[in-house]
Each structure stands twice: as C-alpha cells, then as structure tokens.
C-alpha positions as CSV (number, residue, x, y, z in Angstrom):
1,X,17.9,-10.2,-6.1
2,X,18.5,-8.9,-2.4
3,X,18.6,-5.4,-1.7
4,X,21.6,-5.3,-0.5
5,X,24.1,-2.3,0.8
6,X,27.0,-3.4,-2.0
7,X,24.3,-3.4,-4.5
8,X,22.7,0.4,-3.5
9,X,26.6,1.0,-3.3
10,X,26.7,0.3,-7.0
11,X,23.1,1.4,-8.4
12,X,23.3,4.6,-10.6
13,X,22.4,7.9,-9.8
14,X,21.5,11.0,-11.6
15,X,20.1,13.8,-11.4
16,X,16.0,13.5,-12.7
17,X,14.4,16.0,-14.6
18,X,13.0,17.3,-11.3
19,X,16.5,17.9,-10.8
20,X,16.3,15.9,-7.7
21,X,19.3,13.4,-6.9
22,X,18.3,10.2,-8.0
23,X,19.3,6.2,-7.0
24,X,18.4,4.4,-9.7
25,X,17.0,0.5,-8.3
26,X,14.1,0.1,-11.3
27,X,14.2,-3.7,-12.8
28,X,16.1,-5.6,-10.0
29,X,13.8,-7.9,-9.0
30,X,13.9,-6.8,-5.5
31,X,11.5,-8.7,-3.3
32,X,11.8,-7.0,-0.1
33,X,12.9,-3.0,1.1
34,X,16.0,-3.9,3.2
35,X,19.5,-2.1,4.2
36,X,18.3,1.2,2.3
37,X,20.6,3.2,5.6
38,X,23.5,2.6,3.0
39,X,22.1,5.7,1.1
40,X,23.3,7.4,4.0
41,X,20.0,10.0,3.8
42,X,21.8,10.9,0.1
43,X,19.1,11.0,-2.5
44,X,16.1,13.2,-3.1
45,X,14.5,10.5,-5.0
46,X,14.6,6.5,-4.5
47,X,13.5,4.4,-7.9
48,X,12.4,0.9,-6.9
49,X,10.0,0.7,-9.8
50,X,9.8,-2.5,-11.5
51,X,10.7,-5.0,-9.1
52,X,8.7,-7.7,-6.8
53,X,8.1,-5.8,-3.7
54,X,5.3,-6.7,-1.4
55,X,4.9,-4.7,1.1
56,X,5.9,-1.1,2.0
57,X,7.9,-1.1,5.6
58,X,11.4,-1.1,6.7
59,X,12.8,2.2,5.4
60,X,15.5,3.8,7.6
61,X,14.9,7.4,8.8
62,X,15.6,9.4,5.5
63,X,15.0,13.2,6.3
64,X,16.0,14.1,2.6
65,X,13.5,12.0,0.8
66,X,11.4,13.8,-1.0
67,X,10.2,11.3,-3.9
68,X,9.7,7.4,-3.8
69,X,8.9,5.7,-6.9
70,X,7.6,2.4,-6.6
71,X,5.5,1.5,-9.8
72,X,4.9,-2.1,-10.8
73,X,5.7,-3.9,-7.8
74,X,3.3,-6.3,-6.0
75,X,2.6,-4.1,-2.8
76,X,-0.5,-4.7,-1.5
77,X,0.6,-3.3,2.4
78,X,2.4,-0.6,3.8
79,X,3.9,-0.4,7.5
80,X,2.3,2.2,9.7
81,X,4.2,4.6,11.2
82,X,6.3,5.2,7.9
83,X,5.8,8.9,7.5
84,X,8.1,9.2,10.9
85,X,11.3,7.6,8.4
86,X,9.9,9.6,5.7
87,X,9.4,13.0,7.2
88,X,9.9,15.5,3.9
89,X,8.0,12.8,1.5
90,X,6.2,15.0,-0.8
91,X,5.9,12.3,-3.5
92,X,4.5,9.0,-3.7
93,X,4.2,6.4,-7.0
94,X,2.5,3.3,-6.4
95,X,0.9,2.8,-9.9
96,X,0.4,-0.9,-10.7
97,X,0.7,-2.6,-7.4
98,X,-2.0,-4.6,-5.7
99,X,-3.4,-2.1,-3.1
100,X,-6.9,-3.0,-2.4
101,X,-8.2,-2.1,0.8
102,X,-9.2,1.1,2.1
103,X,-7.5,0.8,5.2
104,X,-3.9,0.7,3.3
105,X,-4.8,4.4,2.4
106,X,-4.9,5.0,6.6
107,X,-0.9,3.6,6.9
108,X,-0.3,6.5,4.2
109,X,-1.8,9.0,5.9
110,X,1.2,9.4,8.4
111,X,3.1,11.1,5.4
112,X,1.9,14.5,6.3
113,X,3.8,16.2,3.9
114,X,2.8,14.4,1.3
115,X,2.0,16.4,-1.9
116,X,1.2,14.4,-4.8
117,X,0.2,10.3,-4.5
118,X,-0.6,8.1,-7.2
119,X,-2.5,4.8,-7.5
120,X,-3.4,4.1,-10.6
121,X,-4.1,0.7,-12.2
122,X,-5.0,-0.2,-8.1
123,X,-7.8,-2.5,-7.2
124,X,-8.1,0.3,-4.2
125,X,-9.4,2.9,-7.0
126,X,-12.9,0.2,-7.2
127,X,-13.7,1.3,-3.7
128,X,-16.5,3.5,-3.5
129,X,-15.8,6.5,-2.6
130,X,-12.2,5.8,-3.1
131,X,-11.2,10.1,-3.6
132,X,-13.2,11.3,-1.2
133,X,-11.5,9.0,1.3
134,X,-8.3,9.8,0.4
135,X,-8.4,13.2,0.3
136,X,-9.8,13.0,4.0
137,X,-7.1,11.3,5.3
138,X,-4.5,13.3,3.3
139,X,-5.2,16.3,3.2
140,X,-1.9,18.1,2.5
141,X,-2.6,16.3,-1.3
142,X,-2.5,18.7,-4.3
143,X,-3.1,15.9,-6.5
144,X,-4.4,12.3,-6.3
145,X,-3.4,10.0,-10.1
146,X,-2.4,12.9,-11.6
147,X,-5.5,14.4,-11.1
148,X,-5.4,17.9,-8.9
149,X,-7.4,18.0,-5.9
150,X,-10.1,20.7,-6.1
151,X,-11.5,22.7,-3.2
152,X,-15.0,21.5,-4.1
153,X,-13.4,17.8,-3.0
154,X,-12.2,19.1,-0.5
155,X,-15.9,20.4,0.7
156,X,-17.1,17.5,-0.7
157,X,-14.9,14.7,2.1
158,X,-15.1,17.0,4.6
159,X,-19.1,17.1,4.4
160,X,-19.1,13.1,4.0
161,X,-16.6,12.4,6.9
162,X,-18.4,14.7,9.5
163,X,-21.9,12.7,8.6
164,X,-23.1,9.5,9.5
165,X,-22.4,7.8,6.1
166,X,-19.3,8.9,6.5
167,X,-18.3,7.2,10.0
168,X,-19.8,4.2,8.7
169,X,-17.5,3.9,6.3
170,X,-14.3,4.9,8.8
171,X,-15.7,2.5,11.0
172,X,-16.5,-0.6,8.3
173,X,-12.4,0.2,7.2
174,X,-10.9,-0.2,10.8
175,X,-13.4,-3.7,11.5
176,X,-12.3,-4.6,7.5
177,X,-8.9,-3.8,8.6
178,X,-9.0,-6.0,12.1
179,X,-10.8,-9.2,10.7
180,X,-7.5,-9.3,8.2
181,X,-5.1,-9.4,10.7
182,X,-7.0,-12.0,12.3
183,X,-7.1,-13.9,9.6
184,X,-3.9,-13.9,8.7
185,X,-2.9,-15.0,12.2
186,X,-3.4,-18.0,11.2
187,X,-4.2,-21.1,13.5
188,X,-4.4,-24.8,13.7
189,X,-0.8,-24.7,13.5
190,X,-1.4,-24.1,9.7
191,X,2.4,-21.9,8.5
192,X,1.3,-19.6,5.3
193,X,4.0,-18.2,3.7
194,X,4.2,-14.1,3.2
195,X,3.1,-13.9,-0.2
196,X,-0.1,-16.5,0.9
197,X,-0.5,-14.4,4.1
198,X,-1.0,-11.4,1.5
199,X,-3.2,-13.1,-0.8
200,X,-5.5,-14.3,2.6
201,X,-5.5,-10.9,3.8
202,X,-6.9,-9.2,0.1
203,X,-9.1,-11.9,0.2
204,X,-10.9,-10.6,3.6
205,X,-10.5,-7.1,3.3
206,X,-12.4,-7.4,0.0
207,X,-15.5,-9.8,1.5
208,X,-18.9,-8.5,1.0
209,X,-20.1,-9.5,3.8
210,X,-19.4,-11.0,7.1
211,X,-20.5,-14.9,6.3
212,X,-18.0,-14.5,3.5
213,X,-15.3,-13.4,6.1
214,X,-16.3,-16.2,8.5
215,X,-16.1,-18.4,5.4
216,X,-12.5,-17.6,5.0
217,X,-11.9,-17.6,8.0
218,X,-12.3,-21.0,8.9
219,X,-10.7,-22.4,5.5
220,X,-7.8,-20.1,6.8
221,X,-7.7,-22.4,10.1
222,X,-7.8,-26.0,8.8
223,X,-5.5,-25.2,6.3
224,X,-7.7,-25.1,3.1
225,X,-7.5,-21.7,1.6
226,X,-6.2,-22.0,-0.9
227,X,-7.0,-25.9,-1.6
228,X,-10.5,-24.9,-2.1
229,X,-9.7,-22.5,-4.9
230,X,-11.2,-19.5,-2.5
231,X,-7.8,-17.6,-3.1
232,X,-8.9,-17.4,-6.6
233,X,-12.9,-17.0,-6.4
234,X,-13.6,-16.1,-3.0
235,X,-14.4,-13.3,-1.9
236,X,-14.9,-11.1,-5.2
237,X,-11.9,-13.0,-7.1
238,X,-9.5,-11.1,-5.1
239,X,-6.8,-12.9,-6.6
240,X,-8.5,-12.3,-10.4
241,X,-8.9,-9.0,-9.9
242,X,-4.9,-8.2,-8.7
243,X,-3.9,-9.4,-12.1
C-alpha cells in the first residue's frame, strides 16, 4: 500500500504511553517513506513498524519528531543527511530490519540528538566491535538495544578510535562502504531492480575479503548475480543470514 497523504490523513493517532502524540502507520505494508509533509510537523512520534520498507530516506523536515518507530521492516539503508529533517530525534527503533554494514551506523550518526537507538535482531549486531562503534559515532546515546551506555564504553571507544586498530576499522567501513556503491552501479547495461540492488550491496559490504568483492563484482556486470546463486551463498550467505 502507498504511503500516501489521504492515507496519513486517515491513520489513527493517540497519545502513547510516553504521552507523546502518536500517528499510528504499523501493519500497512508500506514499501517506501513518501508524502510524510502531510503530518504537517504534527506528531511527536511516527509508527511505521510492521511494514516492507527498505530503505530509510525521504522524510520531510519534521522539527517536532522526537520518536520513529520502524520495527520489522526490511531496511537495510538509510539516507545520509537525515538527522537535518530530523533535528529533535531522540528515539530511534529499527529492531528486525536487515542492517548489516557498519557503515549504515555512519548515515545515523547525523542524528545528534539522538538518545536511545535500537537494533536488535540486526545482522549489524555480528560485526565485531559493533558497540564500541556505535557509541563512537553517537555519542549523545544513553542507551544502545535497550542496554544503557556506561562511561567505561565510553573510555573504552574513545581509546579504540584514537588507536591504530581503531582507524583501521573507520578506514575498512568507508572502502566497505565505496566498493558497494560501485557495485551496485551496475554496468554492462545490466537494470537490477531496488530490492536486487539492496541484496548486491549486503552482499559486498559483508565480503571477507577483497577477491570475494571482485568476485561479485564482475557477476554484478554480466548480469549473473543472482543466476549463480551468489545472492544466496556468496559472500557469508548474506541473503541467509537477513532472514
């Protein structure tokens, strides 16, 4: 069902037990985050759990926002530059999505107000040093999957970032990060449709080394991605391990 402005028109509302003002858009099968401007900057809290989304982007500038639920979804990317439509986001569900990169945790950290973030049941939480990271590029957190962030984390991804080890692993996010847009650039005139163009990108972002990204790179170019059965094996099982 499409997100559109008649239907956020005629979504519920209510008042959550945060007390925050609520739109109510759980269970819609929405694929995609479109005409959300009809809130007319409303609502404290926006509930989009439940759906089909698969990526986070095209919000509208909502200065009121303080909460965004999206919980069992399929999101596995999120727009950068968000946190400048999202300035007073304190609050941010993503349990049961398919976030598995590292570098999806960089798009997040333009929410500068953000308070409290959750990624449960995320391929993302595999990642070594998956808390530290976070923490380091958030750190206005207070809690991280329900979990409170502790001062000794704190000390602790502080102490990592400002070593070597540390801007090894910045630096293996951002290549990680470029070599999965590449990919997913396509070529040979090969057309990949978004949900394919998702399911490419995982797949790189998750390779353990750089023949494996190579690997899928080229199968990405003639076309035989996902012919090949790599979308489901390749590259870790990036595919196997989403559902």
């Amino acid at each position: 069902m499409r997100l559109t402005a008649d239907l956020v028109s005629r979504a519920g509302t209510r008042f959550n037990p945060a007390r925050e003002w609520e739109l109510e858009l759980r269970g819609l099968r929405i694929p995609v985050l479109e005409n959300l401007g009809a809130t007319k900057d409303q609502f404290d809290c926006l509930d989009l759990c439940d759906n089909e989304i698969q990526k986070l982007e095209n919000l509208p500038v909502l200065r009121r926002l303080t909460t965004l639920l999206l919980a069992n979804n399929r999101i596995s990317r999120v727009e950068a530059g968000l946190g400048e439509q999202l300035p007073s986001l304190r609050t941010l569900v993503l349990t049961n999505n398919r976030i598995a990169a590292l570098s999806t945790i960089d798009a997040l950290a333009g929410f500068t107000k953000l308070e409290n973030l959750v990624l449960l049941q995320n391929a993302v939480q595999r990642q070594e040093h998956y808390r530290l990271y976070v923490i380091h590029k958030l750190p206005s957190l207070k809690s991280l999957d329900f979990a409170r962030v502790r001062l000794r984390e704190r000390k602790a991804a502080a102490k990592l970032f400002k070593s070597s080890t540390g801007k090894a692993i910045e630096d293996a996010v951002q290549k990680a990060s470029a070599r999965a847009k590449e990919a997913t650039g396509g070529g040979g005139g090969v057309e990949y449709t978004e949900e394919q163009l998702e399911k490419i990108a995982r797949a790189v972002e998750e390779a353990a080394t750089p023949e494996e990204v190579d690997r899928i790179e080229r199968l990405v170019s003639k076309g035989e991605f996902f012919s090949t059965g790599a979308a489901a094996g390749g590259a870790g099982g990036a595919d196997a391990d989403m559902e």
